[in-house]
N, C-alpha and C positions, 0 to 999 in steps of 0.2 A: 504493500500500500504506500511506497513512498514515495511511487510518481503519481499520486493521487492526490486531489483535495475532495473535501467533502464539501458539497455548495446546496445550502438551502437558497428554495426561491421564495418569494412572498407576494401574493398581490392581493389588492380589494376590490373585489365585485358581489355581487347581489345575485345570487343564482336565484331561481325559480323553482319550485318543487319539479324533480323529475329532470332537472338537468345536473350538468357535472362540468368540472373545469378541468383543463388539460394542458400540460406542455409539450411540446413537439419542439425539434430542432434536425439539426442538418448531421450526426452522426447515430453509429446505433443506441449509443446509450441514448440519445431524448430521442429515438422513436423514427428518425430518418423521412420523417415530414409526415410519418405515418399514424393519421391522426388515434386508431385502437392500440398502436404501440408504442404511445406517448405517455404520459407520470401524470396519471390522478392525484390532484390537488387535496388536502383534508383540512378542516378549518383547524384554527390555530387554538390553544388553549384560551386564551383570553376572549378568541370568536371574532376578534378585527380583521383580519385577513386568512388567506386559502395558503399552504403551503406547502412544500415537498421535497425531499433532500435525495442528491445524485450522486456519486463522486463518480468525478469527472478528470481527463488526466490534465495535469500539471506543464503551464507554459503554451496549451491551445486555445483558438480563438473558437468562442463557439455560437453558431446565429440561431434563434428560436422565436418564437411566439406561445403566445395562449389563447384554448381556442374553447368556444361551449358546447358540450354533446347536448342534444333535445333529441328525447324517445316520443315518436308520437304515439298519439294515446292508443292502447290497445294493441300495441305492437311491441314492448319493449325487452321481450325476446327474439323478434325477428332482426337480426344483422343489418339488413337492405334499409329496414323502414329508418333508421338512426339519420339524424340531421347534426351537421357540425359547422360551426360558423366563427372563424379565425378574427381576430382583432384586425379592426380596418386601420391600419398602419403602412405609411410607404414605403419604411425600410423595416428588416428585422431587428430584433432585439439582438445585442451581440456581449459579451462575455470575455474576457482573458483572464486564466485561472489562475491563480499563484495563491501560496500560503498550502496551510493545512487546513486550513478551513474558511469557507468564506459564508459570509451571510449577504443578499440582494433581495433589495427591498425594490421593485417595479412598480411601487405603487399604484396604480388604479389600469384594470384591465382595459386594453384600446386609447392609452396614451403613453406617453415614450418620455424618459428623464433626456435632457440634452446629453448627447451621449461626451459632452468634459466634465457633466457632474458627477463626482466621485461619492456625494456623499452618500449614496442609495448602497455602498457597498462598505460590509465590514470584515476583516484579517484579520488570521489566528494564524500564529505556527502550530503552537498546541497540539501532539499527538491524536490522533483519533483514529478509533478499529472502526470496524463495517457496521457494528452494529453497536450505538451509546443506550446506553438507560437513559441519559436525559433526553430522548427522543422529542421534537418538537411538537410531534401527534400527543403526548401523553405516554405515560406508564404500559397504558393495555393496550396500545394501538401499535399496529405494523408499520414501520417508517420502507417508505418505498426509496430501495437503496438498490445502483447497478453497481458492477462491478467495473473498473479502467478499462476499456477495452485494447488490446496490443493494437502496432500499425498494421493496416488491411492490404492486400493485393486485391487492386479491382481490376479484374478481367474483364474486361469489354465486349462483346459480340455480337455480330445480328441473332444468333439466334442463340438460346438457353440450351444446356447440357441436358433438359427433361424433357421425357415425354410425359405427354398431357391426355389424359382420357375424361371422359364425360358420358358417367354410365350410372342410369337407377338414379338420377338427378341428383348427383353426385361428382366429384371432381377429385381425380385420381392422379399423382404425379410420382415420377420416379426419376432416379439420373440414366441417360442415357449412355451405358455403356460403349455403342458403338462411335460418339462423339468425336469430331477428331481431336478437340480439344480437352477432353479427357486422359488423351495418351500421359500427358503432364502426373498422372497420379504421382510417380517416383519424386516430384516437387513439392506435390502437395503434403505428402507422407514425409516427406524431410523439412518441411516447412510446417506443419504442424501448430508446433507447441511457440513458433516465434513469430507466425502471421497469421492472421483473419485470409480467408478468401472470401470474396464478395465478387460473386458475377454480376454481370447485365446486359441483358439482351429482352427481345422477344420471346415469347413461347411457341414452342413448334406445334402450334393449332393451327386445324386449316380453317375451321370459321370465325366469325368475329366473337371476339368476347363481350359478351354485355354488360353496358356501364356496371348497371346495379351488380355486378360479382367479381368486378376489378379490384375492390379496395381487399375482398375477404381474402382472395386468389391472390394477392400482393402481403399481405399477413402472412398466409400459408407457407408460400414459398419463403419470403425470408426466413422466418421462425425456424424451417425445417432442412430447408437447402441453402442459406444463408445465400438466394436469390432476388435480386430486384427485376422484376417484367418492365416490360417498355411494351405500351398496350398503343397497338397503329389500329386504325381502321382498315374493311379490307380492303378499299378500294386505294387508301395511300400504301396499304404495303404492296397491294401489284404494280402500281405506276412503279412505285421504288423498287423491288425485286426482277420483276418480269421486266419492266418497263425499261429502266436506266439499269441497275447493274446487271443483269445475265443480256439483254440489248446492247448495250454500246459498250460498257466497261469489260465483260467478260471476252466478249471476240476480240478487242482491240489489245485487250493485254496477254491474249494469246497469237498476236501475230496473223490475226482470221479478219479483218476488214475489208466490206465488202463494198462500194460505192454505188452500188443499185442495191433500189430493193425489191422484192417481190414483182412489182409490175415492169422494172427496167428502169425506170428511171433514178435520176443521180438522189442515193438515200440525203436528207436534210436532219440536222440537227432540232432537237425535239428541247428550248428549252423550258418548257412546264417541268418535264421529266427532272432538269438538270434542278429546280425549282422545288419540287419533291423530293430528291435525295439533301439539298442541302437541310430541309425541314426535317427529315427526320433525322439526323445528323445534330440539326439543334435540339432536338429534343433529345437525344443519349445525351448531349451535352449538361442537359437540364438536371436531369436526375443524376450523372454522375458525380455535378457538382453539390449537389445536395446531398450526396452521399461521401465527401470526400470531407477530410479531414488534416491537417499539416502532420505530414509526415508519411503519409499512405504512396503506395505505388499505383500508377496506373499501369497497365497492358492493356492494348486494343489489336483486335486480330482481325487483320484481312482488308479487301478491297471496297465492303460495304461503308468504312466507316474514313475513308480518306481524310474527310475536310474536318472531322470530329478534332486531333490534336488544338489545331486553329483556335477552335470556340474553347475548349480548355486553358489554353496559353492566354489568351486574353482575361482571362477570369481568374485563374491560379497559376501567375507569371512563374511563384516558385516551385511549381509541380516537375514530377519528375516519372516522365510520358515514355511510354516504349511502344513502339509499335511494330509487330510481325506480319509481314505481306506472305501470305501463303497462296502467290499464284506468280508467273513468271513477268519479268517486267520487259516487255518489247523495246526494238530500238527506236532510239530516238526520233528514226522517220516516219515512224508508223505510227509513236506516241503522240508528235507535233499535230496530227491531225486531229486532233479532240480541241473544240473550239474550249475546254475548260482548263487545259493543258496547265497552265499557270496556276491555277486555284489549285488543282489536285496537290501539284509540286507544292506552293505554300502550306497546306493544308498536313502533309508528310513530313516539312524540314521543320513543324510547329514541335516536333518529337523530341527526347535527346534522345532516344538510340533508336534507328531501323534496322531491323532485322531484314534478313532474303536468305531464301532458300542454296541458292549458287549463288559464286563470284561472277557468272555469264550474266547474272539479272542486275549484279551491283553494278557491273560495268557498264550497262545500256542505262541504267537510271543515273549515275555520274555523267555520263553522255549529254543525257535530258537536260539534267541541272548546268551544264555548262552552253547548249544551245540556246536553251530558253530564257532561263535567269542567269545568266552569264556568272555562275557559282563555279568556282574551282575548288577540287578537295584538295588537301592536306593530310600527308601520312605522318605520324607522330607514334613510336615504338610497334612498328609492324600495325595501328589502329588507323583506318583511315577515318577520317572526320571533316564538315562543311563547316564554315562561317554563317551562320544566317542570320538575323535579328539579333545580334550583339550574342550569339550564342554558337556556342560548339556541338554540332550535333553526330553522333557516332554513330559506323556505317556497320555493321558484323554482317558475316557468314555464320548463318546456323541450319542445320539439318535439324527435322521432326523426322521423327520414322513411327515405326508402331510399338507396342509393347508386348515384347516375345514374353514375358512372363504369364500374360492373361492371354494369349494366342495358345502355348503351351498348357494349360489349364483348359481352354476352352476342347483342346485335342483330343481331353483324358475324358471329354462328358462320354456318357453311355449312348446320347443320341447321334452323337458324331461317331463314335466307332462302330454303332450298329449300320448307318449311312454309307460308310468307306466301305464296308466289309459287304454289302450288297452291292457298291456300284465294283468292287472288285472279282466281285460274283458274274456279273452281268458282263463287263469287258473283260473279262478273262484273257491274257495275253495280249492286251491292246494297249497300246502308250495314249495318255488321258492330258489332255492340255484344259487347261481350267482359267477361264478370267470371268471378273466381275466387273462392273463399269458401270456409272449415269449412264445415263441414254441421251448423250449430248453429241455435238455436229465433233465437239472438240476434243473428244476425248478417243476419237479415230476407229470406232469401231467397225465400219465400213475398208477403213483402209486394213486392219487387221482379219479382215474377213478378204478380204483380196491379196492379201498376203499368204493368205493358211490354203486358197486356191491354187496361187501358186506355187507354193510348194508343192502341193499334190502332184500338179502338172508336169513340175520336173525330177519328180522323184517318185514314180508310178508305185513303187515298192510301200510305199508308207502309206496306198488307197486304204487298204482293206484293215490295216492293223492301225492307225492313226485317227483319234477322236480328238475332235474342238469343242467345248461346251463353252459359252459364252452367256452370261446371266450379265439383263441389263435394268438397270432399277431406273422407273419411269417417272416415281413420284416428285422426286428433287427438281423435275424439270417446272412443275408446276405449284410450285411451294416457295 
């Protein structure tokens, strides 16, 4: 507890029978804006004000409000029916924590102290455990107390590690093993005991989610997967999905640009689409900053979230951003043709470190950066690194691969050896080639079927004893 203080809050309002007061702020301890997992207020002994005590860690800034639940009548075991209504204030209430103990006085709910009046706050060094007897609830009352939470890894992504069921009007979630970003377990499992993970993304639902079961679905998951949702409608996640990135970002960053489109004529840039992506892009922005806290790690993965670093760096100048491109980055001559060429580039050197699969991808995107933004890199102990906005940004080579421990395991189930041991029944002295693949233009499956012909062709011998199974998943294309 001794990066911790303990901070009571205190304010004066006039509740109404059947409502209740609440604080909410911007990390997990006050609740992450999340108004059922924010600190119930309790009146104070003397009955003049509502109050509640946190301990919060030591040296952060922290931004909050108070807000009132009202149960409408007759409903106030139903979740949906609860109404919540935040203090009409332009900026948040904000906090820097020092001492061992502070006391803040907020005085009247929906007005604000000028934030240089000091005198609304009172310091202690004073040792204090988690739990005092002189509890500000009284003797018999539970003082609603969190624990410090360590610094967080917020993993970024379009889309959430779970799958999402909705069955018996019920809502069913699980981690998604086949994830590709799950591979990371061996990080997560050494990383443990000395960081929070916090993801954010979408949930892999194909329909829309309804307002009224966003907030409970947003509880759920954090509480239990220590996930934040980012809830689009469907009609902005297909413009952003379908529309702009599997449309123009995915062929163009695989080298597949095509200047007609379907009817022949010269294809035209779509910018609503470009308009779309950068909207949702503010919104991860939105809740990631709301979820972050001085001192936490960002990671953002991949080509959905380009321009996100950007709206982060502007907001949390001192953030410390990493971002992983996990798809190939084309040359320069192929890139230049995205009339947004320059925003993406901003939007990636907003980073301090980019990751790439190969040194072929570092090399065409340094390429980029010196055609366009006229950026030259810097090698500095075998690290190369860019100048950008008064900042050094670091270029790595990193491989992802998969994880031969849970592959291995996956070998030993009983339904996969009963499966090998019938398909090895069935092709009895046959050589078996086996691939899996999207069902995408890009991922060459046509060419690898024109490839497995020709062999045949020229090697007559391998007709009759040589099998291709080729399994292609349809759903990713429409998702």
């Amino acid at each position: 507890m001794n990066n911790s203080c303990k901070v009571s809050f205190q304010v004066r309002y006039k509740l109404k029978p059947g409502e209740k007061l609440i604080l909410s702020g911007n990390s997990i301890n006050l609740g992450n804006w999340i108004p059922v997992l924010g600190h119930i207020l309790k009146k104070s002994k003397n009955k003049n004000f509502w109050v509640c005590s946190i301990f919060l860690k030591k040296g952060y800034t922290y931004s909050y409000k108070y807000l009132v639940e009202k149960e409408k009548r007759g409903d106030s075991k139903n979740f949906q029916k609860r109404e919540f209504f935040w203090e009409n204030l332009e900026n948040c209430r904000k906090i820097k924590i020092f001492g061992n103990k502070m006391e803040i006085d907020d005085c009247f709910f929906g007005k604000i102290f000028n934030i240089m009046n000091r005198a609304r706050l009172k310091i202690s060094w004073e040792k204090v455990s988690v739990l005092e007897n002189n509890s500000p609830f009284g003797n018999n009352s539970t003082e609603l107390v969190s624990q410090p939470e360590p610094s967080n890894l917020l993993m970024i992504l379009y889309r959430l590690p779970i799958i999402t069921k909705y069955e018996n009007e019920k809502w069913h979630f699980s981690w998604d093993d086949d994830a590709l970003y799950l591979t990371l377990v061996g990080l997560r499992k050494g990383l443990k005991e000395k960081i929070n993970f916090l993801w954010i993304g979408i949930l892999n639902y194909e329909n829309e989610i309804p307002l009224s079961e966003q907030e409970k679905i947003a509880c759920t998951l954090l509480e239990k997967f220590n996930c934040i949702p980012v809830f689009l409608s469907s009609e902005t996640r297909k413009k952003f999905y379908q529309g702009f990135c599997k449309s123009v970002l995915w062929p163009t960053f695989h080298s597949f640009y095509d200047l007609l489109n379907e009817y022949g004529k010269t294809s035209t840039f779509d910018r609503n689409l470009w308009l779309v992506y950068c909207l949702v892009n503010r919104k991860f922005a939105d809740i990631t900053i709301s979820a972050y806290h001085d001192g936490d790690l960002i990671w953002i993965h991949d080509y959905h979230l380009m321009v996100l670093p950007s709206h982060l760096r502007k907001n949390l100048p001192g953030a410390k951003i990493g971002y992983f491109f996990h798809i190939p980055w084309p040359s320069s001559e192929i890139y230049r043709q995205l009339p947004i060429r320059d925003e993406l580039l901003r939007g990636l050197l907003s980073s301090s470190l980019l990751g790439f699969h190969l040194f072929y991808y570092v090399r065409h995107f340094l390429s980029s950066c010196v055609r366009i933004l006229n950026l030259h890199h810097e090698s500095e102990k075998g690290a190369l690194k860019i100048h950008y906005g008064g900042r050094y940004i670091t270029i790595r080579v990193s491989h992802i691969g998969i994880d031969p421990k849970r592959f291995g395991e996956r070998l030993m189930h009983p339904k996969v050896s009963e499966k090998v041991f019938k398909l090895k029944k069935e092709f009895k002295g046959k050589k078996v080639i086996g691939a899996i693949d999207d069902l995408d233009v890009i991922k060459g499956i046509s060419l690898k079927l024109l490839a497995f012909e020709n062999l045949l062709k020229n090697y007559p011998n391998y007709q009759q004893n040589l099998l291709f199974i080729q399994v292609a998943l349809p759903d990713t294309v429409f998702f």
